[in-house]
KERO-839086 format. One record per residue (C-alpha): residue in three letters; residue number from 0; x, y, z. Coordinates in steps of 0.001 Angstrom, whole numbers, plus 500000, padded with zeros to 6 digits. Example, Ala and Ser with C-alpha at 12.3 -4.5 7.8 and 13.67 -1.06 7.14 Angstrom:
residues 2
NODE|pafi|rodo|x|y|z
NODE|ALA|0|512300|495500|507800
NODE|SER|1|513670|498940|507140
//
This chain:
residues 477
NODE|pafi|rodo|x|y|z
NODE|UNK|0|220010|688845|478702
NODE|UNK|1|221024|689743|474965
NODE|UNK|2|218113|690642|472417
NODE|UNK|3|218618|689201|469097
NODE|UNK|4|218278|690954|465769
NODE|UNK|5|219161|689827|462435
NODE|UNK|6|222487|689890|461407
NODE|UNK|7|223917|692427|458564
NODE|UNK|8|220940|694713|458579
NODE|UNK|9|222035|698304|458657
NODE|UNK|10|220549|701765|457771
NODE|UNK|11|222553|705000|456854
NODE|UNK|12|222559|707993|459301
NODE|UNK|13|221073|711089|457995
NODE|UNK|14|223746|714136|457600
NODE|UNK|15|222474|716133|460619
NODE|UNK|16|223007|712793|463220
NODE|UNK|17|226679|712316|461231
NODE|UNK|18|227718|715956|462663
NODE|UNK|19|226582|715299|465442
NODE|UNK|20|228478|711691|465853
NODE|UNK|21|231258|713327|464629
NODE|UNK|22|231477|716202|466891
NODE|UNK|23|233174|714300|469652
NODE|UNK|24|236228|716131|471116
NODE|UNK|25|238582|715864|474110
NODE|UNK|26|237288|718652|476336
NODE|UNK|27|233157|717853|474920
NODE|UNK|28|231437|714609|474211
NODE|UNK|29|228786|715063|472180
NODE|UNK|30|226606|713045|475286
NODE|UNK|31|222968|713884|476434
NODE|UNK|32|223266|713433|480391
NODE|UNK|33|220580|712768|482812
NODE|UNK|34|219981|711956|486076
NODE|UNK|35|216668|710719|488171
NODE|UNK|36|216226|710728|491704
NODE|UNK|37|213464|708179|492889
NODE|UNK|38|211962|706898|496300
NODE|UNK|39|211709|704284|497332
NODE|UNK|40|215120|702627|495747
NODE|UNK|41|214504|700553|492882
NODE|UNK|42|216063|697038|491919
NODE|UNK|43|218416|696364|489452
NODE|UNK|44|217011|693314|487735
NODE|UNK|45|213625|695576|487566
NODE|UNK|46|215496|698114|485969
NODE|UNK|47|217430|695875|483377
NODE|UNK|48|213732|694392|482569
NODE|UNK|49|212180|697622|482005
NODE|UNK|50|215045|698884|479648
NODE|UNK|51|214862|695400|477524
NODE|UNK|52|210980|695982|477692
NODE|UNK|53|210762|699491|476990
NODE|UNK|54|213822|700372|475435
NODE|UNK|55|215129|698107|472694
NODE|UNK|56|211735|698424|470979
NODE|UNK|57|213326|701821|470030
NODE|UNK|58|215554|700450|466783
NODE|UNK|59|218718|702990|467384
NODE|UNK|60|218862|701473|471363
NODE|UNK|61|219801|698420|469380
NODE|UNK|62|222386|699424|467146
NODE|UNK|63|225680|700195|467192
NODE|UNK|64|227637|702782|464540
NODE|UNK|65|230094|702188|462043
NODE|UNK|66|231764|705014|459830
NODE|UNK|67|232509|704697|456329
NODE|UNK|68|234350|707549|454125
NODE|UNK|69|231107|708743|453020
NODE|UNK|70|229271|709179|456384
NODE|UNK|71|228119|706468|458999
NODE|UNK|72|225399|703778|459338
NODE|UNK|73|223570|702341|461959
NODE|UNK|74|223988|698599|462182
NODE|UNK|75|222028|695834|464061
NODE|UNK|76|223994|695024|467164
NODE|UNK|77|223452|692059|469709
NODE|UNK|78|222479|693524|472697
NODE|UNK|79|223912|692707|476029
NODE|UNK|80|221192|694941|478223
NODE|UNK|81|223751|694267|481739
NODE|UNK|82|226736|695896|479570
NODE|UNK|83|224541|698785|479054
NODE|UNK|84|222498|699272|482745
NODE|UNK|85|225599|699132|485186
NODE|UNK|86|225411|699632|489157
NODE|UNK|87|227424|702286|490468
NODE|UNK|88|228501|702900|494450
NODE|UNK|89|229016|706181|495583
NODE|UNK|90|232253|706835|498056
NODE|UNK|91|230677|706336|501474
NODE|UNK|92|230461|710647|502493
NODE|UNK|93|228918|712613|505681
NODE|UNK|94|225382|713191|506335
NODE|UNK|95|224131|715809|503505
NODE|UNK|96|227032|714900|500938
NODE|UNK|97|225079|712578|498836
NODE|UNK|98|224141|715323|496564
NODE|UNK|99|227750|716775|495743
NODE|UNK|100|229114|713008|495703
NODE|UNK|101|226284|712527|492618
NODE|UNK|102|227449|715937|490998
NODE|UNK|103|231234|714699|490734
NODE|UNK|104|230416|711069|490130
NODE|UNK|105|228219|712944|486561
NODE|UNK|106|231040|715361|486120
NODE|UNK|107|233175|711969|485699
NODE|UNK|108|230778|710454|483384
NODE|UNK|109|229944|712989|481212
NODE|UNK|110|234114|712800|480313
NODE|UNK|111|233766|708993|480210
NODE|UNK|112|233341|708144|476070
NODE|UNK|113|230773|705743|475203
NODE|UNK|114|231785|702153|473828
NODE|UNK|115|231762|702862|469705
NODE|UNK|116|231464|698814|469281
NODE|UNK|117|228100|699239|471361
NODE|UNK|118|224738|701042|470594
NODE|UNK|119|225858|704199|472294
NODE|UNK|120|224004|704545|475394
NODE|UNK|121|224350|703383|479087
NODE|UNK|122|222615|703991|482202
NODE|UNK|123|224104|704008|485786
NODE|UNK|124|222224|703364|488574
NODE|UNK|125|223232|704025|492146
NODE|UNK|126|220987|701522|494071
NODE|UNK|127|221532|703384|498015
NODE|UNK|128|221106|707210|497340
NODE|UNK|129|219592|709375|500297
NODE|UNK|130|216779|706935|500782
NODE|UNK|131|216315|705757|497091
NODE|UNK|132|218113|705416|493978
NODE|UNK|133|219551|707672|491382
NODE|UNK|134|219579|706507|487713
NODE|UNK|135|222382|708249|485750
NODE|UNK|136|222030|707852|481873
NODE|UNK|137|224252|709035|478694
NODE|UNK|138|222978|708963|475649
NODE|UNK|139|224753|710525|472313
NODE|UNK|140|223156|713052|470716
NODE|UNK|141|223716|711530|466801
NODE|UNK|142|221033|709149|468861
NODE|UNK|143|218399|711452|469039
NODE|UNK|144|218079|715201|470317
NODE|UNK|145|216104|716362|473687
NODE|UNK|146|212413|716411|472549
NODE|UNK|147|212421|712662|471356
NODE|UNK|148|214241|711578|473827
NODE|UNK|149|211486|713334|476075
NODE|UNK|150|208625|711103|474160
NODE|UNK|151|211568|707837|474786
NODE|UNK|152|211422|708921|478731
NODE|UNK|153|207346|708720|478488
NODE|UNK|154|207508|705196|477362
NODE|UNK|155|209893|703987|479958
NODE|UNK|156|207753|705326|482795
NODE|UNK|157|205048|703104|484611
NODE|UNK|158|201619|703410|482637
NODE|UNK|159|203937|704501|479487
NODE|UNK|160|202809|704035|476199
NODE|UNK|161|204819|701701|473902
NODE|UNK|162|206818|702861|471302
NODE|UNK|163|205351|702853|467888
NODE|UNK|164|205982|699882|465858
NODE|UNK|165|206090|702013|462378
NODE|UNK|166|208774|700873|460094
NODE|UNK|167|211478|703855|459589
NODE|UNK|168|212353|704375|456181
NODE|UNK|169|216064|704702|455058
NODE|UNK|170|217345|707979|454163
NODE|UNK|171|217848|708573|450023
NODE|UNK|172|221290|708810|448880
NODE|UNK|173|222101|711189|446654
NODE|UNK|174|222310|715656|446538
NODE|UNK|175|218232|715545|446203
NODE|UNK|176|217460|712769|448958
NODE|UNK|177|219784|714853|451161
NODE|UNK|178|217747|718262|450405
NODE|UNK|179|214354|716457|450999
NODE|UNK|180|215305|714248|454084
NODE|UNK|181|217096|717378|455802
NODE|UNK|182|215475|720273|454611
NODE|UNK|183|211873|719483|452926
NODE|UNK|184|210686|716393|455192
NODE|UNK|185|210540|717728|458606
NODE|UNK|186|208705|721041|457984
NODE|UNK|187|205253|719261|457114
NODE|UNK|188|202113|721299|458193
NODE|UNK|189|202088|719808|461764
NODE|UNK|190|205918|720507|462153
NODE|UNK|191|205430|724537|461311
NODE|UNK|192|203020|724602|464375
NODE|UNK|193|205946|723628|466128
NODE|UNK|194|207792|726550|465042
NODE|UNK|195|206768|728937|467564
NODE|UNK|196|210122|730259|468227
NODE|UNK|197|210694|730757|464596
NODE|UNK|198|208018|733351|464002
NODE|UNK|199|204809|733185|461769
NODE|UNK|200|206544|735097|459053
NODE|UNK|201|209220|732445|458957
NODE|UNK|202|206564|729503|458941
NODE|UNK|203|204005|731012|456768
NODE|UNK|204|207196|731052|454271
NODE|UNK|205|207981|727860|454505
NODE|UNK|206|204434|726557|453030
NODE|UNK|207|205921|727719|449887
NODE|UNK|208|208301|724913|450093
NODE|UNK|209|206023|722365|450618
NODE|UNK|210|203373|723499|447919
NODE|UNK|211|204901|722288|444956
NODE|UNK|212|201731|724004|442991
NODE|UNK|213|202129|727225|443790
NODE|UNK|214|204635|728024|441428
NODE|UNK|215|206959|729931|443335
NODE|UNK|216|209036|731888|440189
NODE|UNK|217|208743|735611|440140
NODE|UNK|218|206672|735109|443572
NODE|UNK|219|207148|738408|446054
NODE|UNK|220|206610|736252|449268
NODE|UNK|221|209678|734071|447525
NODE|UNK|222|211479|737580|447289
NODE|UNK|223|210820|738256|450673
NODE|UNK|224|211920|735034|452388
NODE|UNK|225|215140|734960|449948
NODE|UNK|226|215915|738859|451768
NODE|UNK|227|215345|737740|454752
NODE|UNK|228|217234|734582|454675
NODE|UNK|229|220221|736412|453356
NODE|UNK|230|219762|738713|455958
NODE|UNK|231|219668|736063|458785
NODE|UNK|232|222283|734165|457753
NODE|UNK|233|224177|737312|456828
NODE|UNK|234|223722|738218|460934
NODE|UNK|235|224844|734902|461878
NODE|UNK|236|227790|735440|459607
NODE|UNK|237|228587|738931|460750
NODE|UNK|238|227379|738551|464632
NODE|UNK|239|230044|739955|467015
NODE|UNK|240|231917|738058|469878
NODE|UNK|241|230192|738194|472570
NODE|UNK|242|231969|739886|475854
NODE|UNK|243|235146|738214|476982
NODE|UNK|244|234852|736624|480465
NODE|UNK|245|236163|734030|482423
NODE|UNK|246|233210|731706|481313
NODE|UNK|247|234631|731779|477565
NODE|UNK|248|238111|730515|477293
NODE|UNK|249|239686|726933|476253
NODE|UNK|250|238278|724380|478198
NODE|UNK|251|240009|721724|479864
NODE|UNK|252|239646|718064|480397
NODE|UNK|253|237193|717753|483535
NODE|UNK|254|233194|718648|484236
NODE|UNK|255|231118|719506|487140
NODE|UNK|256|227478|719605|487207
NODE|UNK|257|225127|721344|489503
NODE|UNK|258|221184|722184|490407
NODE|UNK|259|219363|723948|492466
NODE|UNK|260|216006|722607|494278
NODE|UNK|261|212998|723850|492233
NODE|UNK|262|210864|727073|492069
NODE|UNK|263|207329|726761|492223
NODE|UNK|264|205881|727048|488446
NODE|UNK|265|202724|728652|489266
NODE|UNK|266|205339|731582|491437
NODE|UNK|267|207730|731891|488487
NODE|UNK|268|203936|732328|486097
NODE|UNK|269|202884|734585|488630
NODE|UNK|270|205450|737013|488369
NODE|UNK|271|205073|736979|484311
NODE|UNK|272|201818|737650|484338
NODE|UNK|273|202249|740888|486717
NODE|UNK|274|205270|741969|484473
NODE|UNK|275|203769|741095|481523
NODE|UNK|276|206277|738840|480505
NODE|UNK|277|206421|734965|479664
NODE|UNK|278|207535|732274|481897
NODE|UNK|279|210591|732241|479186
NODE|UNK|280|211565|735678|479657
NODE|UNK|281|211407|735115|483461
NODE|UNK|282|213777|732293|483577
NODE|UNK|283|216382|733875|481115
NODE|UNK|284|216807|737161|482748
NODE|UNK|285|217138|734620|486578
NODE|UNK|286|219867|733022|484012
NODE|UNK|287|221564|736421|483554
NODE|UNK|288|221279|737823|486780
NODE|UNK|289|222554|734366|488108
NODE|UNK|290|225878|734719|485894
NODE|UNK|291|225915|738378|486117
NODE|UNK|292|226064|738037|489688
NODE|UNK|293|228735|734847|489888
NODE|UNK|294|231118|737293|487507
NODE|UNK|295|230849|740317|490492
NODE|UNK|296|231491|737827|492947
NODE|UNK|297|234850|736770|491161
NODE|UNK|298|235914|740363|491359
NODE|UNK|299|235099|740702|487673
NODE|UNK|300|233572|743625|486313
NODE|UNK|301|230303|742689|484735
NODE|UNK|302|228554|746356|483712
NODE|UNK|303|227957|746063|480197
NODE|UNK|304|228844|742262|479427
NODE|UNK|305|226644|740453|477587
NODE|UNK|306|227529|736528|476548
NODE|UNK|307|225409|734778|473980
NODE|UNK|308|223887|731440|474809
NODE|UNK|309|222914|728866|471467
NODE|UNK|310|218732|727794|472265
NODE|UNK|311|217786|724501|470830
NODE|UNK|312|214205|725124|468813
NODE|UNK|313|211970|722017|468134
NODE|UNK|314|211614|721582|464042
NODE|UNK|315|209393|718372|464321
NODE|UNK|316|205682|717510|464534
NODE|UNK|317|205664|716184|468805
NODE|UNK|318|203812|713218|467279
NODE|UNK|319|207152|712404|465233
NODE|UNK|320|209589|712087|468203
NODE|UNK|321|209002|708556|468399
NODE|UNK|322|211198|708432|465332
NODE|UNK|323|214533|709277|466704
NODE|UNK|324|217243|711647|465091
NODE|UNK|325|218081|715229|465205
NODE|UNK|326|215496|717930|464106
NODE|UNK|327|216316|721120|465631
NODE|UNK|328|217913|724880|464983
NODE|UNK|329|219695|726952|467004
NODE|UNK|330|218543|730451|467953
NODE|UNK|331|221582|733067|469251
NODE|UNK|332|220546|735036|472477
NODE|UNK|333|222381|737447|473913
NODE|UNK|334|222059|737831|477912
NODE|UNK|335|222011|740508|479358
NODE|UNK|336|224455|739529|482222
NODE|UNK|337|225789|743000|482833
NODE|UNK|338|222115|744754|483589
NODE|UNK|339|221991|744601|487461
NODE|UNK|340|218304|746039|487650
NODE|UNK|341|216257|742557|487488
NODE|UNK|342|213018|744648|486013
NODE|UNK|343|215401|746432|483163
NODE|UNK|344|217159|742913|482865
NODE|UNK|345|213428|741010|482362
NODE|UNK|346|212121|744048|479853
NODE|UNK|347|215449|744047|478291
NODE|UNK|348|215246|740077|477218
NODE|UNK|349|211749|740230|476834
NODE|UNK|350|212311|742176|473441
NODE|UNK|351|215436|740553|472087
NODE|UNK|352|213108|737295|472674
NODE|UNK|353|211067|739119|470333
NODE|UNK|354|213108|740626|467894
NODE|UNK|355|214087|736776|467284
NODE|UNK|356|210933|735936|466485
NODE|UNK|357|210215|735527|462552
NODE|UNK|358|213827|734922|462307
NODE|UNK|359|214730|731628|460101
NODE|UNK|360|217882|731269|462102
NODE|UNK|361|217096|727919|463352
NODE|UNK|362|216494|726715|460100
NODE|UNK|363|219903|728054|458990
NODE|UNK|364|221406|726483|461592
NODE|UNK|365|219317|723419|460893
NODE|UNK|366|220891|723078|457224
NODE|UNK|367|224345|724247|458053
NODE|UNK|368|224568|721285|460904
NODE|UNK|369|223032|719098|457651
NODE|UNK|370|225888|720411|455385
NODE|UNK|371|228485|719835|458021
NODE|UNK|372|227118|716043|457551
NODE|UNK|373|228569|716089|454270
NODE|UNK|374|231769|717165|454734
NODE|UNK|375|234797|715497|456110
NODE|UNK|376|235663|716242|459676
NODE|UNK|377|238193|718699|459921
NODE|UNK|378|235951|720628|456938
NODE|UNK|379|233216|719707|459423
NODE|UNK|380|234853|721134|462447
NODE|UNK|381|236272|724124|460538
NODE|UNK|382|232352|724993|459599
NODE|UNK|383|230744|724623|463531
NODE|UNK|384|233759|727120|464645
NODE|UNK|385|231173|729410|463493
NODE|UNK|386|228900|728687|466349
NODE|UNK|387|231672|728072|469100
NODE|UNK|388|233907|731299|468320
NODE|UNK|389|230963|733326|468971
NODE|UNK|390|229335|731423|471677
NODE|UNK|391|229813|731464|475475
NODE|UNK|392|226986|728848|476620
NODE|UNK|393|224195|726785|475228
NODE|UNK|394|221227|726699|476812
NODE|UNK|395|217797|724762|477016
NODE|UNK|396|214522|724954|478335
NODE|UNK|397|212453|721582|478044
NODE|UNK|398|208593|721431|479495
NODE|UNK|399|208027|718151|481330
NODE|UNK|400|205303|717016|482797
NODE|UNK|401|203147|718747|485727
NODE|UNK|402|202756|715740|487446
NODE|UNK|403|205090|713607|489191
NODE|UNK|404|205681|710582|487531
NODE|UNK|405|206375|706754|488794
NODE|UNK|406|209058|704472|487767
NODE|UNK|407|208891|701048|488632
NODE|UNK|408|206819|701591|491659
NODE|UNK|409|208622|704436|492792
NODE|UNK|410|208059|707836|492324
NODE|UNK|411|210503|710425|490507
NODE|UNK|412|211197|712698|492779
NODE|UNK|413|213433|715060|490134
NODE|UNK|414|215231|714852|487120
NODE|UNK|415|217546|716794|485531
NODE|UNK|416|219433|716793|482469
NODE|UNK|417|222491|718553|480475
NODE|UNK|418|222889|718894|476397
NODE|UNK|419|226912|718855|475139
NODE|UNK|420|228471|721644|474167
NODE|UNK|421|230236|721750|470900
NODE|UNK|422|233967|723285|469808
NODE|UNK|423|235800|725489|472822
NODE|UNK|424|231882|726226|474481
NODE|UNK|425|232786|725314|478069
NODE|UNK|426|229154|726524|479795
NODE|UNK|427|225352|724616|479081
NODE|UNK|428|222729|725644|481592
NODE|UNK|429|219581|723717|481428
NODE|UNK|430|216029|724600|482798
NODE|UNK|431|213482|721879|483341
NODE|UNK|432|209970|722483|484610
NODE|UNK|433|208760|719276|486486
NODE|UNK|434|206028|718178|488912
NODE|UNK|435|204992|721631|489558
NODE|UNK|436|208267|722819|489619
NODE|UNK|437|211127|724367|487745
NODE|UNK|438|214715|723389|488321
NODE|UNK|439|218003|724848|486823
NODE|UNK|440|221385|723125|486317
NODE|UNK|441|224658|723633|485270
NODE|UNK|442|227542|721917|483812
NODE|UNK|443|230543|723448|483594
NODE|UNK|444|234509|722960|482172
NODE|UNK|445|236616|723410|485479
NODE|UNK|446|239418|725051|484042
NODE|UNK|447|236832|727697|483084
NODE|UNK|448|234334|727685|485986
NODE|UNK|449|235952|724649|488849
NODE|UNK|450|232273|725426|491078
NODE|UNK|451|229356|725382|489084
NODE|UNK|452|227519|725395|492480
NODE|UNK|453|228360|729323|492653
NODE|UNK|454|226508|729861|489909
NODE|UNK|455|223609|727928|490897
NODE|UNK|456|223204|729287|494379
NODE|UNK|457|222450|732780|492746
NODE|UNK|458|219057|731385|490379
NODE|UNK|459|217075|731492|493031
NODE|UNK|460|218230|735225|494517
NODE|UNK|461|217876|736514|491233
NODE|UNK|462|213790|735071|491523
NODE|UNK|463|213376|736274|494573
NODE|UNK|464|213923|739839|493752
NODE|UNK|465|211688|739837|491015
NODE|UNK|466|208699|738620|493174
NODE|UNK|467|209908|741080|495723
NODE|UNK|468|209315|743920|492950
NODE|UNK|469|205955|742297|491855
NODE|UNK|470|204577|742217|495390
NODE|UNK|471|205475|745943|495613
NODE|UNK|472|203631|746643|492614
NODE|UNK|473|199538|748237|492540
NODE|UNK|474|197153|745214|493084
NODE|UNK|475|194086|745314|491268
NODE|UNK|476|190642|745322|492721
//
């Protein structure tokens, strides 16, 4: 079952997917990890047919990478699809202990390095899980990052739509190709819509890049954005450590994942809409209570502690996801964790959620991952130490769809995912909103959390006193 392609074609990586190929360390693989649950089970055959269906269409599903002293390329690989869909068998456990025999079996995995002569990707599928199957899949992130790889999942799924046959164009060589594919490109006038998290003030600036006839010299909108771009990158520069607890530390060599069952969306929108708060600022302050609360249960003292979390922003048009790659920033929050109150906690993110907004800190981050591209890896490495000295988790929050979806037949009954953490970061909590619901997870380094579950068991406490609170409040006539 091997799909052909021609031999010796190859493309070169852009500088933001080399960093991220590149990042690959002992205690963090730089692997995107996933995991469906469906019902009724599915077959393997159907599931090898889908992916060489489906799948390969997508160019990088079909190539492999090699690394040159100049960067990396992507090269046209013959693909065997059973080397890359594998079966997997669960140790045989007691009634109810399907669920933590998944977790460890992904803990495993997500330690497990991908084959480097192989396009780097592989999904494992357990065919007997609690009545169905569960579909495990590792992707690297030099691949693509979350939001394409959200448009990649909508293809796969029954009723999908195919992946766009548009050519993708190599990247130019050279100091100006590298400023236009990594900086100039992605910010067309669809991607700035996109920017949301960014701010207006940052968007509206970035027109001025894109308008070659505006003429930009002596321009006070040009003054502005060069003061405030000195002053972002000046704050991520200068920003402090954030508090020192046992979530921040040197990790070890083993992972465990966790998740909770959902909360209803339309409870968690609910609540915002009471407390006049977003959905967003609902679910951050549950993930600060949640840690706040796992801390005070170790016997730590938590008043005051605050850890910052790295948030993925979207820098591409959604209509451009089908292309693959890397196009996002990183935004610094700080969590509250210490705040015990869950109404001062919510209010309290709520406007350092807004004081981020007009920042061009993603974009910063965006070019500095592009520049780390450039550099040779322990340059590289030195550079991102930025990000991990300062840095207890990273965090994301993906919208999926509101409806179920079906997969072969059968219908996806959750899914869940985890993004890698980079450097000595030994924490990612992820927050998926699916079918109606929302679902948290967790992935942890054991020497620095060994029970992710302890964490996860306090998300939905930390809800429930904030709908507690709402019921208690006035209700309108």
């Amino acid at each position: 079952m091997k799909q052909r392609q021609r031999a010796g074609r190859s493309e070169r990586m852009s500088r933001v997917d080399t960093a991220w190929l590149r990042m690959d360390s002992a205690a963090n693989l730089m692997m995107i990890i996933g995991v469906w649950t469906l019902r009724p089970a599915i077959r393997y055959a159907d599931l090898c047919a889908r992916m060489q269906e489906r799948l390969l269409p997508y160019a990088r599903f079909r190539q492999r990478v090699e690394e040159d002293a100049t960067g990396a390329r992507w090269v046209d690989h013959d693909v065997d699809i059973t080397e890359h869909v594998v079966r997997e068998r669960l140790p045989k456990v007691r009634a109810g202990g399907a669920q933590a025999a998944l977790q460890r079996r992904i803990g495993e995995l997500a330690m497990q390095p991908l084959d480097r002569s192989r396009p780097l990707w592989q999904m494992h599928l357990v065919e007997d899980y609690e009545g169905g199957s569960a579909l495990v899949v590792r992707i690297h992130h030099c691949i693509a990052d979350g939001i394409a790889l959200i448009a990649v999942t909508m293809s796969l799924v029954d009723g999908g739509a195919a992946p766009s046959r548009r050519v993708r164009q190599e990247a130019p060589e050279g100091a100006q190709g590298w400023f236009a594919e990594t900086l100039v490109k992605p910010f067309t006038e669809v991607a700035l819509k996109a920017l949301d998290s960014a701010g207006e003030g940052a968007a509206r600036s970035l027109h001025l890049l894109l308008d070659p006839k505006q003429g930009m010299a002596g321009s006070l909108e040009v003054a502005r954005l060069a003061y405030q771009v000195l002053g972002d990158a000046a704050a991520m520069a200068l920003m402090p450590d954030d508090s020192p607890t046992r979530l921040k530390g040197r990790p070890g060599n083993a992972k465990r994942v966790a998740w909770c069952p959902p909360l209803p969306l339309d409870e968690v929108r609910a609540v915002g809409k009471a407390l006049q708060c977003s959905i967003n600022d609902v679910l951050l302050s549950c993930v600060a209570g949640a840690i706040g609360q796992y801390l005070r249960a170790q016997g730590d003292a938590a008043e005051g502690v605050e850890i910052r979390a790295m948030i993925p922003v979207n820098l591409r048009p959604l209509e451009q996801a089908h292309k693959l790659g890397n196009r996002f920033g990183l935004v610094p929050l700080v969590l509250p964790v210490g705040i015990a109150n869950p109404v001062e906690r919510l209010y309290e993110v709520r406007r350092r959620m807004q004081a981020l907004k007009g920042s061009t800190q993603p974009l910063l981050a965006f070019a500095l991952l592009a520049v780390a591209g450039l550099l040779v890896k322990p340059a590289q490495d030195a550079l991102l130490q930025l990000f991990g000295r300062k840095t207890t988790a990273v965090m994301t929050n993906v919208p999926g769809p509101r409806e179920k979806l079906r997969f072969l037949g059968s219908t996806l009954e959750q899914t869940m995912f985890w993004v890698p953490a980079s450097g000595d970061i030994g924490l990612g909590v992820s927050i998926l909103s699916y079918g109606g619901g929302v679902q948290f997870g967790v992935i942890t380094d054991t020497a620095l959390c060994p029970q992710p579950q302890d964490i996860i068991d306090q998300f939905a406490p930390e809800f429930d006193r904030l709908a507690w609170l709402t019921l208690m409040l006035p209700w309108g006539e």
